[in-house]
C-alpha positions in Angstrom: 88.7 72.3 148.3 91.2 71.6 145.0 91.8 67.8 146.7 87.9 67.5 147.0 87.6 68.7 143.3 89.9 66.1 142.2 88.7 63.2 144.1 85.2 64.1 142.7 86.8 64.3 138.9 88.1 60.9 139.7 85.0 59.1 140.7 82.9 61.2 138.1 85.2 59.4 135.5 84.7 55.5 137.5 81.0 56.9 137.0 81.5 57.2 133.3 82.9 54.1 133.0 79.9 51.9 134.9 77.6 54.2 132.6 79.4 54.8 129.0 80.0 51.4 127.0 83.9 51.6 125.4 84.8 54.2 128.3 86.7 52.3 130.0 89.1 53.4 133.3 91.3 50.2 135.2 91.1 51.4 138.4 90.5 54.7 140.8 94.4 54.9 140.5 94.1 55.7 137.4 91.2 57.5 137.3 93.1 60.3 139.8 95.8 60.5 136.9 93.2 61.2 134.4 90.8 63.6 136.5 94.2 65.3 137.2 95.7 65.3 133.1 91.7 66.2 132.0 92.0 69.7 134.8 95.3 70.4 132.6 94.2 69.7 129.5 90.8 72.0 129.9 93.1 74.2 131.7 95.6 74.7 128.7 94.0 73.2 125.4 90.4 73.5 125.8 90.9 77.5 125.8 93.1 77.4 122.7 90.5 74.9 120.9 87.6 77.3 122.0 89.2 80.3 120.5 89.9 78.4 117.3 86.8 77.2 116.9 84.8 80.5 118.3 82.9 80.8 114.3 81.4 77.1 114.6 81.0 77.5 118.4 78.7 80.8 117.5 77.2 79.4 114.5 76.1 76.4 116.5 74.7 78.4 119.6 77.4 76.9 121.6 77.1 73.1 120.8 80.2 72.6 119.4 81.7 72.9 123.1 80.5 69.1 123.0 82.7 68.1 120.2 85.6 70.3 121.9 85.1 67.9 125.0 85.4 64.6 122.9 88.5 65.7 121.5 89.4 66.6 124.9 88.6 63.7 126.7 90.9 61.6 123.7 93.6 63.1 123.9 93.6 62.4 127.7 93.0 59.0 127.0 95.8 58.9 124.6 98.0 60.4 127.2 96.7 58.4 130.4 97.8 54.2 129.9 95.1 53.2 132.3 92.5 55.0 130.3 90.9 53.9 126.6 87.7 55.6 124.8 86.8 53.0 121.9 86.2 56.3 119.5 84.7 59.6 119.3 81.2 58.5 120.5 81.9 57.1 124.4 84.5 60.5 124.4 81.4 62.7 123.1 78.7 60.8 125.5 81.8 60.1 128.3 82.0 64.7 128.0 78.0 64.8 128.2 78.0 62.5 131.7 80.9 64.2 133.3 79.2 67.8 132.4 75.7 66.3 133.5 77.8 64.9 137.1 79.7 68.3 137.1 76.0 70.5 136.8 74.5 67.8 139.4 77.6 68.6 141.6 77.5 72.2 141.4 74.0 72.8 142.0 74.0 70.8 145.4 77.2 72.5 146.5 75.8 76.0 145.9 72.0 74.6 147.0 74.0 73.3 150.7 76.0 76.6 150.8 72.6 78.6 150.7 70.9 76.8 153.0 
């Protein structure tokens, strides 16, 4: 199931490349390294950024989690070679698609497992 995960990370992030202009991934190579640094990363400093941000996150009904992911998303970029976000705007749309792929995802796994 974790393999499956990651593989799906990876081609949500070739997705995001085809769809986001200045998103940009070389290959699925790469795009495997990043899906797997972007699980860290939201694994270790998403939770610390959430909690340090918890005021703005409230104030903002929860919006700011969209900004969280930009930052996010660069700092994987700055971390994976084969990866470059021209800026914050393809990392804050680039977080919108993979969320929007990730909800899509979801909601046909659980929809199959019902059935």
């Amino acid at each position: 199931m974790l393999l499956l995960r990651w593989l799906g990370s990876a081609l949500a992030l070739i997705i995001v490349d085809h769809v986001v202009p200045g998103f940009h991934v070389q290959n699925f190579w790469y795009a495997l390294i990043a899906a797997l640094v972007l699980g860290l990363l939201n694994l270790t400093v998403r939770p610390l950024l959430t909690l340090l941000t918890l005021p703005v996150t409230l104030v903002t009904l929860g919006f700011f989690t969209l900004i969280i992911n930009a930052v996010v998303i660069l700092l994987m970029a700055s971390v994976v070679k084969g990866v470059s976000v021209d800026g914050f705007a393809p990392a804050f749309w680039g977080g919108v698609v993979l969320w929007l792929i990730g909800w899509a995802t979801n909601s046909l796994g659980t929809a199959l497992q019902n059935a």
